[in-house]
C-alpha positions in Angstrom: 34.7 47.7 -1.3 36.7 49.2 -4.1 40.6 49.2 -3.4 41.8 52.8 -4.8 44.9 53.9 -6.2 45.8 57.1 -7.5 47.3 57.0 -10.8 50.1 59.5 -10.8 50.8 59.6 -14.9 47.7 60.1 -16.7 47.2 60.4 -20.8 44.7 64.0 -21.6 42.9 64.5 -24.7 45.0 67.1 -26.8 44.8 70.7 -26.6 40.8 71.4 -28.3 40.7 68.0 -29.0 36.6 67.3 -28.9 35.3 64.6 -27.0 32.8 62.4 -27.9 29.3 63.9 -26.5 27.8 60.5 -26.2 30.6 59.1 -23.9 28.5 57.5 -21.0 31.4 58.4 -18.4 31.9 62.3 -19.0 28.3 62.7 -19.3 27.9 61.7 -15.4 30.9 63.4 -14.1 30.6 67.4 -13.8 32.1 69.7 -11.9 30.9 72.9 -9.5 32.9 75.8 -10.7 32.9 79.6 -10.5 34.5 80.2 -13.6 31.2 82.7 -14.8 33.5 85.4 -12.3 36.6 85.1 -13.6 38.0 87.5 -17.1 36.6 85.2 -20.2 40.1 83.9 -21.4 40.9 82.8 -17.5 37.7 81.2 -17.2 38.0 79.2 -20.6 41.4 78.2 -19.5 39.9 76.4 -16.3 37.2 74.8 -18.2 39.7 73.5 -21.1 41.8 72.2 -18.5 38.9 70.1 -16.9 37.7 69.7 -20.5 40.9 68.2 -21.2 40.7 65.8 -18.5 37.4 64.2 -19.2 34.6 66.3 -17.8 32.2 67.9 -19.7 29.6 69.1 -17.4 29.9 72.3 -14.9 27.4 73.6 -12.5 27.6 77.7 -12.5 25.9 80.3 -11.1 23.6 82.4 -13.1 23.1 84.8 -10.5 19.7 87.2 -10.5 21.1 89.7 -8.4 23.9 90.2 -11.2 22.2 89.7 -14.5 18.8 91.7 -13.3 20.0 94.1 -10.7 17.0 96.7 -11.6 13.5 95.1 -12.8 13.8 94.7 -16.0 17.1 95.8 -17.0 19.6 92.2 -17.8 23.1 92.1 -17.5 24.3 88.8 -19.5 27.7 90.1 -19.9 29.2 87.1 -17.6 27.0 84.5 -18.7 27.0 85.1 -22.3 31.2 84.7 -21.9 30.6 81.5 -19.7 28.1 80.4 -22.7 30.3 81.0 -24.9 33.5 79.2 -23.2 31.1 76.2 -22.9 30.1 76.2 -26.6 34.0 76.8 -27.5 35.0 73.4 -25.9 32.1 71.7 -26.4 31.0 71.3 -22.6 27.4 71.6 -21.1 26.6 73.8 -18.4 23.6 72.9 -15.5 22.7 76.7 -14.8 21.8 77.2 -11.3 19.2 80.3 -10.8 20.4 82.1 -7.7 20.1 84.7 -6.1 17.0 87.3 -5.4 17.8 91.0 -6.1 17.1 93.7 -3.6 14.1 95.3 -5.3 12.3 91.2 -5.9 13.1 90.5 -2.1 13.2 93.7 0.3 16.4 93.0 1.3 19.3 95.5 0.2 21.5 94.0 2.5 22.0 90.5 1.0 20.6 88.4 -2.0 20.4 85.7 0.0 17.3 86.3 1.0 14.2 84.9 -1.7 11.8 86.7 -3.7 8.3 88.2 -2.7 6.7 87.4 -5.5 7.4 83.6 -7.2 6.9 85.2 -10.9 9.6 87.8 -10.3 11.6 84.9 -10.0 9.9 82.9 -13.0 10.0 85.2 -15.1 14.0 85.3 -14.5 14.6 81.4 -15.2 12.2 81.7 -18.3 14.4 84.6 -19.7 17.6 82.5 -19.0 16.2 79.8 -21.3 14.8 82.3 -23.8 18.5 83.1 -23.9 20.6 79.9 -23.5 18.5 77.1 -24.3 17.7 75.9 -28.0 17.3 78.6 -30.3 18.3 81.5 -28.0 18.4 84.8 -28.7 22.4 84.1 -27.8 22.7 81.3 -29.8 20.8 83.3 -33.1 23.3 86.4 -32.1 26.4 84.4 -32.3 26.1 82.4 -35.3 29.8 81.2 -35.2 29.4 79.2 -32.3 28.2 75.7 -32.3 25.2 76.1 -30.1 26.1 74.0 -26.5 22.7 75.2 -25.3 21.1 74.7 -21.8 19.0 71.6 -20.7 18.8 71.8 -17.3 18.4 74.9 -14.8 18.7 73.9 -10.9 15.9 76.3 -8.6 17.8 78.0 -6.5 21.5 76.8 -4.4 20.7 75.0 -0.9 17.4 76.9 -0.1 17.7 74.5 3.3 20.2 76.6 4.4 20.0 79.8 6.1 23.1 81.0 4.9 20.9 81.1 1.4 17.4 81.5 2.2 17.2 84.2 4.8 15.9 84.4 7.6 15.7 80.9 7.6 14.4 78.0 5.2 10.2 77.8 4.2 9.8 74.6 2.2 6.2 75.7 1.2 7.9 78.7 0.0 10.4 77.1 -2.4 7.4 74.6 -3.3 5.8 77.9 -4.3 8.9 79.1 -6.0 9.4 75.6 -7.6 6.0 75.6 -9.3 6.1 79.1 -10.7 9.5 78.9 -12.1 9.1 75.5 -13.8 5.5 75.8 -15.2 6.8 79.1 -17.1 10.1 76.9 -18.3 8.1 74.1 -19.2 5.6 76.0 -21.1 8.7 77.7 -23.5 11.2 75.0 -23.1 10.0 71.6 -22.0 13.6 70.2 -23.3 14.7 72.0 -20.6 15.8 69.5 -17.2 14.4 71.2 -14.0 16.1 70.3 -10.8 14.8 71.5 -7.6 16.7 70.8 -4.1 15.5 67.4 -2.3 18.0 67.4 0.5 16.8 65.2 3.8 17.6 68.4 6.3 18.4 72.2 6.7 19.9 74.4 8.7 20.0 73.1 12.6 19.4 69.4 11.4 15.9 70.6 10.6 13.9 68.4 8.7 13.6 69.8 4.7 12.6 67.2 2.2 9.6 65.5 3.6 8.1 69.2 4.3 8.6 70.0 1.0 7.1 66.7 -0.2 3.9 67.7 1.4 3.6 71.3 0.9 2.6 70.5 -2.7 2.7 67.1 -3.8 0.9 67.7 -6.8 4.0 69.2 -8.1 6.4 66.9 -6.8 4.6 64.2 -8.7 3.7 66.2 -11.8 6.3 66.8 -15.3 7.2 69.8 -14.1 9.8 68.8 -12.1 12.5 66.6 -13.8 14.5 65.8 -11.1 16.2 66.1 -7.2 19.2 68.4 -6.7 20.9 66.4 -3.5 24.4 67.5 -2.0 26.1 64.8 0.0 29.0 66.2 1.8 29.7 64.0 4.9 32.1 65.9 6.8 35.5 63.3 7.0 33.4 60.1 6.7 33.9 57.8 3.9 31.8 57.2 1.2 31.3 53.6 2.1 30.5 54.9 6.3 27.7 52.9 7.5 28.5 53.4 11.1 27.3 56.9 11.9 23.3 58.2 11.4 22.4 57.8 7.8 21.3 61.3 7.4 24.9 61.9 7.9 26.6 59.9 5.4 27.0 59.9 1.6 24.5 56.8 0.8 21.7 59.3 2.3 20.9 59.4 -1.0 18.3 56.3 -0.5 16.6 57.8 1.9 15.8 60.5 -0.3 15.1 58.2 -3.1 13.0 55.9 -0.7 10.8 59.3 0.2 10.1 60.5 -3.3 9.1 57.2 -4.1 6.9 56.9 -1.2 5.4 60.5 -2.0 4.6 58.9 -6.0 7.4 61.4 -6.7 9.8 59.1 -8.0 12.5 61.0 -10.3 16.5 61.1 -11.0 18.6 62.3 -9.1 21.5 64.6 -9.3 24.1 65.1 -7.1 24.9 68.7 -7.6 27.4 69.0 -4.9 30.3 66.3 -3.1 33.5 66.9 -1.8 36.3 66.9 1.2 38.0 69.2 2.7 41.5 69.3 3.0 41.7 73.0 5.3 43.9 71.7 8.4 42.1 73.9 10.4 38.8 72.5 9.9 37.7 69.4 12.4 36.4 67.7 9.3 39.4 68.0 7.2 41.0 64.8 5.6 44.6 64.4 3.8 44.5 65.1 0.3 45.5 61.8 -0.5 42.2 61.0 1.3 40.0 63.6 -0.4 41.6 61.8 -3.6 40.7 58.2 -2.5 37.1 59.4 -1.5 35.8 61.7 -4.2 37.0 58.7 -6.9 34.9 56.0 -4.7 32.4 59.0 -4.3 32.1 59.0 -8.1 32.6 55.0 -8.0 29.4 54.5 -6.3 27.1 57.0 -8.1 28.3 55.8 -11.6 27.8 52.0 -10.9 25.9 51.0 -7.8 23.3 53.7 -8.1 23.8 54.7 -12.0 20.0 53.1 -12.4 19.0 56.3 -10.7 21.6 58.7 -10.1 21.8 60.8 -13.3 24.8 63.3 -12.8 27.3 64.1 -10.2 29.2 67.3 -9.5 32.8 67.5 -7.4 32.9 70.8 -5.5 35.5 72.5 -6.3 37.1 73.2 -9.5 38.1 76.7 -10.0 40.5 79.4 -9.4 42.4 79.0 -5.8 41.2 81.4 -2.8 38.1 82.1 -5.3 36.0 80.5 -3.5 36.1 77.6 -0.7 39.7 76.6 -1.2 40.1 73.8 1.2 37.8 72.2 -1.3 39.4 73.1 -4.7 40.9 70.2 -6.5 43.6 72.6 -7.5 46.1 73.7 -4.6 47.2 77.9 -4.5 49.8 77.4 -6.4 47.8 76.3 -9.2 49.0 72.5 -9.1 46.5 69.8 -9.3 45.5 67.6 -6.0 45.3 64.1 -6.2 42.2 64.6 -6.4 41.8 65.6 -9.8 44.6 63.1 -11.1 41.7 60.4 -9.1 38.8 61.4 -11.1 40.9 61.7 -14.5 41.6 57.9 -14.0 38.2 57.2 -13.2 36.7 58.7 -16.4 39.3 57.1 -18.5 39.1 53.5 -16.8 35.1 53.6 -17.8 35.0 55.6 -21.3 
C-alpha cells in the first residue's frame, strides 16, 4: 500500500504559464467544479488557480433548464463565459448535459425530473456540440481565442438517483435517452467522447447498471457510446477497504468493469465523481488530513493500477466555498486550500 505524505511547500507553474497538453498526468486528473455560475472573471480565477496547479480537465454543468428554458429559445451566456475561461488557460472541459426544462418534462416544479420525449433532449446535446465542439459556431464567432473545444459530453448527472431523475430512476428510460442523444452527436461530431452513467446501484441500494445493460444492449456494445461515467464515493472507507461489501467501496470499479465486459460492452471508464467529506456533522466525515491522504491514493490507484482502463478522474469539489457541497470543497470558507489540494498538486508533479 502506498505510504502518503502531504507535501506542505509545493512549486506552481507561473501565473498563464501554459502547460504541456500532452502531459500524461494532467490529462487524467480533472476536477468537478461549478465555476459556469459564478461572474466570468471569478470563475476564471478558480480555474487558473487549479490550472496553476496541474489540472487541466473540469467537469461542468451545461444545464438545459438554463440554456433552453423555452423550446427553442438558447441562453449560452454562462457557457460561452465558461468556454471561454477554458480556452483562455488552455483547459478542457467534459460538459455534462443536465437538466430537463419544464415544458420537455411536465414538471414546473423541478428539473430534476427527465424529458418526455428523448429527441427534446437530443436535439439539446447535438446543439451544445454544434456550439463547443470543433468548428463551433462559438469558436467561428470568437476568432481570438485558441479553440479548447469539447470532446466529450457526459448524458445526464447520476440518473440512479432520485434526487436527479424524479420520481425515481428507469434504466430503460435513460437507455432510451442514451441512444437518442448519442446517435445525433455521433452523426455531427463523432470526435466527440460520449459518457453515459454505469454506476452498480441507485437510489435505495437498487440495482442500476446491469438493468441498464439489458434494456438495450445493442447500444451498450455499439460506437455510440464511448465510455462509463462511474462515481465512487465510499462514505469514510479508504480507498484500499477490502473489508466492507464491494458495492460499497472505491475498487467497485471492477465490478462494473467485469459486467460491461460480460455484456460485450467493454469500454473506458471515467470516474466523473470521488471525494471525502470533511462536514463534522456528517457520520461519514473524515479529518481533512484524511480526505488529503485518500483523494491522493484515490488518484494513486486510478492513474497506475487501473490506468489500462480508467481513462479520467474527477475530485469533487473544487469551486467557490458554500457554492455548493462544501464539506467536499478542497478549498476551506475562508478561501485557503485543504490538504487536499496541496495532495493532489504533489501527485501530478511527482508523475509529469
Amino acid at each position: 500500500m502506498l505510504v502518503f505524505a502531504v507535501v506542505l511547500t509545493l512549486g506552481v507553474a507561473p501565473p498563464e504559464a501554459a502547460l504541456p497538453r500532452d502531459s500524461v498526468m494532467p490529462g487524467r486528473i480533472g476536477f468537478t467544479t461549478a465555476t459556469v455560475w459564478l461572474p466570468p472573471a471569478e470563475g476564471y480565477d478558480y480555474l487558473r488557480r487549479a490550472r496553476d496547479g496541474g489540472v487541466t480537465w473540469v467537469r461542468e454543468d451545461f444545464t438545459w433548464s438554463t440554456i433552453e428554458p423555452t423550446r427553442g429559445r438558447f441562453v449560452w451566456t454562462r457557457t460561452d463565459a465558461l468556454m471561454r475561461n477554458a480556452a483562455r488557460l488552455g483547459m478542457h472541459v467534459l460538459a455534462i448535459a443536465t437538466y430537463a426544462p419544464g415544458w420537455a418534462s411536465g414538471h414546473q416544479e423541478s428539473d430534476k425530473f427527465p424529458p418526455t420525449n428523448p429527441q427534446d433532449y437530443a436535439r439539446f446535446a447535438g446543439a451544445i456540440a454544434e456550439r463547443y465542439g470543433a468548428g463551433g459556431t462559438f469558436w467561428r464567432a470568437n476568432r481570438r481565442l485558441v479553440p479548447s473545444p469539447l470532446t466529450a459530453i457526459e448524458l445526464w448527472n447520476e440518473p440512479w438517483d432520485a434526487d436527479f431523475w424524479g420520481p425515481g430512476p428507469e434504466p430503460a428510460a435513460y437507455a432510451r435517452l442514451v441512444r437518442a442523444a448519442a446517435t445525433v452527436l455521433k452523426r455531427s461530431h463523432p470526435g466527440i467522447a460520449v459518457l453515459a452513467s454505469a454506476d452498480m446501484t441507485g437510489t435505495g441500494g437498487v440495482e442500476w447498471f446491469k438493468p441498464l445493460l439489458a434494456a438495450d444492449p445493442t447500444l451498450w456494445q455499439s460506437w455510440l457510446v464511448d465510455a462509463w461515467s462511474v462515481h465512487l464515493y465510499c462514505q469514510d472507507r479508504s480507498p484500499w477497504d477490502v473489508t466492507s461489501q464491494q458495492q460499497y467501496r472505491f475498487d467497485r470499479v471492477l465490478v462494473t468493469r467485469a459486467l460491461a465486459s460480460q455484456a460485450a460492452a467493454a469500454k473506458p471508464i471515467w470516474i466523473t465523481e470521488l471525494g471525502w467529506s470533511t462536514d463534522p456533522g456528517s457520520a461519514d466525515a473524515v479529518s481533512e488530513d484524511t480526505q488529503a491522504k485518500y483523494e491522493y491514493d484515490a488518484l494513486y490507484r486510478a492513474t497506475t493500477e487501473w490506468s489500462s482502463f480508467v481513462r479520467r478522474s474527477f475530485v469533487f469539489t473544487w469551486t467557490k466555498p458554500s457554492l455548493v457541497a462544501n464539506a467536499y470543497n478542497l478549498l476551506r470558507l475562508d478561501g485557503s486550500p485543504r490538504p487536499a489540494w496541496q495532495a493532489i498538486q504533489t501527485l501530478i508533479s511527482s508523475r509529469r
